[in-house]
C-alpha positions in Angstrom: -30.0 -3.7 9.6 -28.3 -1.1 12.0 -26.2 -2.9 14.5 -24.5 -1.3 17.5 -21.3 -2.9 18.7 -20.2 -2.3 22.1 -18.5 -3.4 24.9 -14.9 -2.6 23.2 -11.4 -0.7 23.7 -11.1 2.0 20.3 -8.0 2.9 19.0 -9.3 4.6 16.4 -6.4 5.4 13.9 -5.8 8.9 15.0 -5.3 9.5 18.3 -2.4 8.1 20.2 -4.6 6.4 23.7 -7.4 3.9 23.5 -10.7 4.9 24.1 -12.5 2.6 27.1 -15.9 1.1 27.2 -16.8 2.1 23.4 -20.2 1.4 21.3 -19.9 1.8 17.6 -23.2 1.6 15.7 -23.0 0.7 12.0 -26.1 1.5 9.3 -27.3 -1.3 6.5 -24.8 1.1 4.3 -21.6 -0.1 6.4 -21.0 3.3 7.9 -20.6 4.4 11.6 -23.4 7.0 12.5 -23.1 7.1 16.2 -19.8 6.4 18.9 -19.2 7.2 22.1 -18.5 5.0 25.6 -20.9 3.3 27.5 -23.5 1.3 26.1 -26.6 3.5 24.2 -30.0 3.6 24.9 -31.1 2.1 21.5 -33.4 -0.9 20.1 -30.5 -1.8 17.4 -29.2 -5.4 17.6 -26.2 -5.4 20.3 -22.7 -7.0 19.4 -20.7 -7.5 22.7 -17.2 -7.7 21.4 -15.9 -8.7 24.9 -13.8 -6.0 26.1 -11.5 -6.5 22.9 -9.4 -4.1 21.4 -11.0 -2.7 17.7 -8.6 -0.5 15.4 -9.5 0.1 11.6 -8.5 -2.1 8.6 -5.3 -1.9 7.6 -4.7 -0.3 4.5 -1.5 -1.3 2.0 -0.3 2.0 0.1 2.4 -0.4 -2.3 1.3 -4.0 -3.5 1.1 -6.1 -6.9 -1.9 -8.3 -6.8 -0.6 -9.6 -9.9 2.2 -11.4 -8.6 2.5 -14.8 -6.9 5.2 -14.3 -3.9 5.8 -18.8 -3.7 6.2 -18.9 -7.6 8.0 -15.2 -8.4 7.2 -15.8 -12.3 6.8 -12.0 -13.8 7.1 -12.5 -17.3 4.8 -13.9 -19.9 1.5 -14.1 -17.7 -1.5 -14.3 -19.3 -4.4 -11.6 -19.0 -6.3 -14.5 -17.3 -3.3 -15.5 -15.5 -2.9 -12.5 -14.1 -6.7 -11.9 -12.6 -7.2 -15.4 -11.0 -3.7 -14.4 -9.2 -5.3 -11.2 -8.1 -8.6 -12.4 -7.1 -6.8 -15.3 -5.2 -4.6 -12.4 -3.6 -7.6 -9.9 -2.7 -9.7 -12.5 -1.1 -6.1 -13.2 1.2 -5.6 -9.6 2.2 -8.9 -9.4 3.1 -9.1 -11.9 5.8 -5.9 -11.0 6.9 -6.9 -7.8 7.8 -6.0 -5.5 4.9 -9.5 -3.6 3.7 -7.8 -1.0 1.5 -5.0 -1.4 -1.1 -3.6 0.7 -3.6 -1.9 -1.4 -6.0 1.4 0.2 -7.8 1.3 -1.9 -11.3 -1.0 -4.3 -12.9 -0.1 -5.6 -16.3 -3.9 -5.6 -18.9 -4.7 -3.0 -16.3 -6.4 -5.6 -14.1 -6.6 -3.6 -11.3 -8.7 -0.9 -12.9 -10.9 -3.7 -14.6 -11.5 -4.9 -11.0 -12.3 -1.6 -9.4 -14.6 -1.1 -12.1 -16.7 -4.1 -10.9 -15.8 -2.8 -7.7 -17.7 0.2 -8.0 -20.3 -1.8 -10.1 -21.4 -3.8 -6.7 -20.4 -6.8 -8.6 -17.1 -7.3 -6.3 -16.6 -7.2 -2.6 -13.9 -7.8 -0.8 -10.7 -5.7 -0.2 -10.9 -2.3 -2.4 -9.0 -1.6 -5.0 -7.1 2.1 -5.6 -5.5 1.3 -9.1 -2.7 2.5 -10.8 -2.6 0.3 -14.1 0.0 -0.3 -16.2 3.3 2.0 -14.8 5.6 4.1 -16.6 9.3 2.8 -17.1 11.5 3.7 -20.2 12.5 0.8 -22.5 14.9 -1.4 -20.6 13.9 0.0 -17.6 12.2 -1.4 -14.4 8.9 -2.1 -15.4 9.9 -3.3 -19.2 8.8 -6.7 -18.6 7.2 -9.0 -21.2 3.6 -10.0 -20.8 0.9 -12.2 -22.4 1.6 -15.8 -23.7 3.5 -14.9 -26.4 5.3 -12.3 -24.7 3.4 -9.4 -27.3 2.6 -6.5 -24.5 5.0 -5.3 -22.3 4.1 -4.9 -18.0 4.5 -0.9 -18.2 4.5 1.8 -21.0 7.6 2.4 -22.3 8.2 6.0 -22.2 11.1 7.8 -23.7 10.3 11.1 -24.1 7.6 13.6 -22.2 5.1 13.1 -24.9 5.2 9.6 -24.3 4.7 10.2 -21.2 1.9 12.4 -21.3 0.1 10.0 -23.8 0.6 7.2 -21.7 -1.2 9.0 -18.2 -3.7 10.0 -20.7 -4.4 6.4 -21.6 -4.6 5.4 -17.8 -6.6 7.8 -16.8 -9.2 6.9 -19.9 -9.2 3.3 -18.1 -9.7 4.7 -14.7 -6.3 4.9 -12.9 -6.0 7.0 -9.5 -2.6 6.6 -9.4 0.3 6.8 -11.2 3.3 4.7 -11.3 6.6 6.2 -12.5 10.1 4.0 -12.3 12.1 6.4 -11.4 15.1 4.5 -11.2 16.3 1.0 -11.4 15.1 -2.3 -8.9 16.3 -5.1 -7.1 14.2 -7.5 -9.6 15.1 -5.9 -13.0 18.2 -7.7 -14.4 19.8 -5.3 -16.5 20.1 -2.3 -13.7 21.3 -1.4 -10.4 18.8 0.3 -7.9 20.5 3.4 -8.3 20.3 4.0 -12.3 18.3 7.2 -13.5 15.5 5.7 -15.7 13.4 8.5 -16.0 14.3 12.2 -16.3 12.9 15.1 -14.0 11.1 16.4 -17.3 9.3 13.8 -17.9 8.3 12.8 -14.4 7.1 16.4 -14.4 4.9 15.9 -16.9 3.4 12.7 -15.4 3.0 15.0 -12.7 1.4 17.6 -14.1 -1.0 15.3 -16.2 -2.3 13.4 -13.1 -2.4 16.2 -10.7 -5.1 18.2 -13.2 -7.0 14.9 -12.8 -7.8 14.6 -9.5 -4.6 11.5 -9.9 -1.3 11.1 -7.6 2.2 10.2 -8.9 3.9 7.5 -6.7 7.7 7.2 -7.6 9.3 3.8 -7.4 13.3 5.2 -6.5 15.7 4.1 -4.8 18.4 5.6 -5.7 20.0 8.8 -4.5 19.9 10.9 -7.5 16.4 9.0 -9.2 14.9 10.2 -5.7 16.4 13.9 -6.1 14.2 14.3 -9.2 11.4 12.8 -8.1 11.3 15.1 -5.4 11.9 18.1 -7.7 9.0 17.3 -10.1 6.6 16.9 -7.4 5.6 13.1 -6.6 3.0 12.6 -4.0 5.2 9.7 -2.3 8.4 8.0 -2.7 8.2 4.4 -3.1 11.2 2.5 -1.4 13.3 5.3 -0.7 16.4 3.2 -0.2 18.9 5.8 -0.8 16.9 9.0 1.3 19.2 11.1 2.4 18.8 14.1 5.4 18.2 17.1 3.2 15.5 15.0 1.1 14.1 13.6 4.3 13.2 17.1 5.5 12.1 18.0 2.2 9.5 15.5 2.5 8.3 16.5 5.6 7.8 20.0 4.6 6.2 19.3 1.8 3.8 16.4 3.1 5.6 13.9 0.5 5.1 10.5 1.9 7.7 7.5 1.9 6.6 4.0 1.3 9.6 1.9 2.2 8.6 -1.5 1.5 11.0 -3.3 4.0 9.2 -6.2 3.7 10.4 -6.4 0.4 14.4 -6.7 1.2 13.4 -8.5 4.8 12.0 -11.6 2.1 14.6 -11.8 -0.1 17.4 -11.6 2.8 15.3 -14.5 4.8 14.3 -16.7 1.9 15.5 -15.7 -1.4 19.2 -17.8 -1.3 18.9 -20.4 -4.0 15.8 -20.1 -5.0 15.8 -16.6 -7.0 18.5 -15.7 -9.4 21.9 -14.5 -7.7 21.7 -10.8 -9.4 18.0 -10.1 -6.9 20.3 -11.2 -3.9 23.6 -9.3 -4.8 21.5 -6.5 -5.4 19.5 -6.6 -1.8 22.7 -7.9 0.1 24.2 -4.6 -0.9 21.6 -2.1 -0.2 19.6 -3.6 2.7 22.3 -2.0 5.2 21.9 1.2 4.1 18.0 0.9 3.7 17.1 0.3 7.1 19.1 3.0 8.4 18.2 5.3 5.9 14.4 4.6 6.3 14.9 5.1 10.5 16.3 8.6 9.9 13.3 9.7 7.6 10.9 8.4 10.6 13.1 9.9 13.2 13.2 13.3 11.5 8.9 12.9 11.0 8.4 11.8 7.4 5.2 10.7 6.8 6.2 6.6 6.5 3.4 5.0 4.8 2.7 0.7 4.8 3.4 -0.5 1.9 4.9 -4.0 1.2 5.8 -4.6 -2.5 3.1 -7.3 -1.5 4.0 -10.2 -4.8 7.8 -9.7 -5.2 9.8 -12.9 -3.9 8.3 -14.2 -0.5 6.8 -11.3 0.3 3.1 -12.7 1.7 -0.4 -10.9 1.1 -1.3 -12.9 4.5 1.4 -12.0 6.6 3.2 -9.2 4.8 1.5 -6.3 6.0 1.5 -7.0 9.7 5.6 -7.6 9.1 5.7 -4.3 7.7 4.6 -2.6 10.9 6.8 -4.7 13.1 9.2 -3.7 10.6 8.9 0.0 10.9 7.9 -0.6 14.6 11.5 -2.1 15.0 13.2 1.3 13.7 12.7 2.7 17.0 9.2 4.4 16.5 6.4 4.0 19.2 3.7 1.0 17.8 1.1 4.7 17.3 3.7 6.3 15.1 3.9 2.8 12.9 -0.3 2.5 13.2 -0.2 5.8 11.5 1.1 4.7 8.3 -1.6 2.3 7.8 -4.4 4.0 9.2 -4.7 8.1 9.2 -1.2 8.7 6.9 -2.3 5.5 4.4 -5.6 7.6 4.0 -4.2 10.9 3.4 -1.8 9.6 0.3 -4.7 7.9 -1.1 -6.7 10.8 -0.9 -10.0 8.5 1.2 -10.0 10.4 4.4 -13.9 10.8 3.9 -14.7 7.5 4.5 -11.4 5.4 5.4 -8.2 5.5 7.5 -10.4 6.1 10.9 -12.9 4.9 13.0 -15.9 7.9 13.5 -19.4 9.0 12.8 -19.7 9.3 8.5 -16.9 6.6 7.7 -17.0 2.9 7.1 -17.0 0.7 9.7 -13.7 -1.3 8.7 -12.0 -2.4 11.8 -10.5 -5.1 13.4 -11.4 -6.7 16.8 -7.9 -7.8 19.0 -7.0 -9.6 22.1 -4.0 -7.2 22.5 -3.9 -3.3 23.1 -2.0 -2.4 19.6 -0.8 0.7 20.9 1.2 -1.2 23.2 2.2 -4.5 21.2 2.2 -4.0 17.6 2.6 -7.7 17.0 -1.3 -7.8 18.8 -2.1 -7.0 15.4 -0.4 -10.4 13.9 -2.8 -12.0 15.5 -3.6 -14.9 13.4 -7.7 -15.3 14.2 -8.3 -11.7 15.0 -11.9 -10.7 13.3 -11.9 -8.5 10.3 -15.2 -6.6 9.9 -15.7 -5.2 6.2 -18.8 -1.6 6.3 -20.0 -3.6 9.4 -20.0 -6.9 8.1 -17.9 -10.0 9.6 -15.1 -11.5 6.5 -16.2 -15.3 7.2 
């Protein structure tokens, strides 16, 4: 049934001002075919949202639905295992506000199994852009063993470009949209240091060129300096983390529309609650580079990267319920407006994953995924932490 909702104040994930006294009106498809103020002259059924503030769903460009942020076990999960965790995990992001994921590394290519049912109508809820299984060489960040018996390994190991090419070939068969490269080493890999090489330019370039010539996107997990550097020289779509950006890169990126995905969250976890309860080598690792990634991170936004929300959503306290509304604090805090933070959830979050068409904004042709608010988000971005703010789903209230 076509609804028309009215009576509310749009920010509608472009434009930096509110839009007063506005009427969206939603189809039995979930998309917006008419906006504008004032209330229309129609005989659709009328929701009076009360003078509240509506923004679209947030979208998460970086999360593992795999993972389990209270227990931080990564190794030897079952296929089974690892879809009741991401079920559990979809059906939390959704009510906390989060409508569109892309999810950077799913062990049995879960994700891509679940995007498939997705696009089957046999699966609601939060949507899925998958990246399946991610590329890391052996030893590397992402060679992590999985399955009961520890047989299968989290990522491909790659050690060569025609491993590499193979391996994209394989997830695009599957159905990725994205793929994962480890660039370089990671705060939860025990046998690195964030700023190892782990791939080289070569082969990223093939990944590169593979998933580019199939309508696919590269995202590189680096953080360090050098792992970055080549990243950036074989033609990623974004940077994933980033710790280690430096000036020239940072103004690389913004003239060539490569996005960053910080994660913050991510570090901000660990430093909060990690002490004690995950192994001393995760908080050695963040105690010494969560200085540098802050400031690092600021610069990029300062000098107009694209900063894309992203959370690492899984890795050690890091919440699917709260995570993604700490991200844009997060950012926020950097010394950006609350609209330049919005961005990288709403409009920039669309662009990387390629859904423009239908997501990232609120107007005439696109889904009607918002949020309704007490507070004006472009003046508070904590209004958007509220805790019983409604989450609407193609015009349909998450209950």
């Amino acid at each position: 049934m076509t609804k028309t909702f009215t009576n509310l104040n749009l920010f509608n994930g472009v434009d930096d001002k509110i839009y007063s006294n506005s009427y969206l009106t939603v189809n039995d498809e979930g998309k917006i075919i008419a906006s504008g103020t004032g209330t229309p002259n129609d005989d659709n059924e009328q929701i009076d949202l009360q003078g509240k503030y509506v923004m679209p769903g947030l979208i998460n460009a970086h999360t593992h639905i795999m993972m389990n942020p209270q227990t931080n076990k990564l190794e030897y999960l079952s296929e089974s295992e690892v879809t009741f965790t991401a079920l559990k995990n979809l059906n939390t992001l959704l009510h906390a506000g989060v409508t569109y994921i892309r999810d950077c590394g799913c062990p049995f290519d879960v994700d891509i199994k679940l995007r498939k049912l997705q696009d089957d109508g046999q699966l609601g809820g939060t949507e899925i852009m998958p990246s399946g299984r991610p590329m890391t060489m052996t030893g590397g960040h992402g060679d992590f063993k999985e399955g009961l018996d520890g047989e299968v390994t989290w990522g491909h190991l790659v050690d060569s470009p025609d491993e590499m090419r193979k391996s994209v070939r394989e997830e695009f068969k599957r159905g990725a949209k994205n793929i994962k490269v480890m660039a370089t080493g990671g705060v939860m890999s025990s046998t690195d240091q964030v700023d190892d090489t782990e791939l080289t330019q070569n082969e990223i370039h093939v990944a590169v060129e593979e998933a580019h010539t199939k309508h696919m996107t590269v995202a590189s997990h680096a953080q360090g300096n050098h792992g970055i550097q080549i990243s950036l020289d074989a033609g990623v779509d974004s940077i994933e983390h980033g710790i280690y950006v430096d000036e020239n890169q940072a103004e690389f990126m913004k003239e060539h529309n490569v996005y960053l995905v910080p994660t913050l969250n991510a570090c901000a976890g660990i430093d909060k609650y990690g002490v004690g309860k995950i192994p001393d080598y995760m908080i050695k690792k963040n105690d010494i580079v969560k200085g540098d990634f802050f400031k690092n991170i600021g610069m990029a936004l300062k000098k107009g990267v694209k900063v894309v929300v992203g959370t690492d959503a899984g890795t050690p306290f890091n919440s699917f319920e709260t995570g993604t509304t700490d991200e844009l604090s997060l950012i926020a805090g950097l010394g950006v407006k609350p609209y330049q933070a919005l961005l990288g959830t709403t409009q920039y979050a669309a662009e990387l994953l390629g859904i423009t068409d239908n997501y990232g904004s609120l107007a005439v042709d696109k889904f009607a995924d918002f949020l309704v608010l007490d507070e004006n988000p472009l003046e508070n971005i904590d209004a958007v932490s509220q805790a019983n703010k409604q989450v609407y789903k193609k015009g349909e209230l998450v209950k």
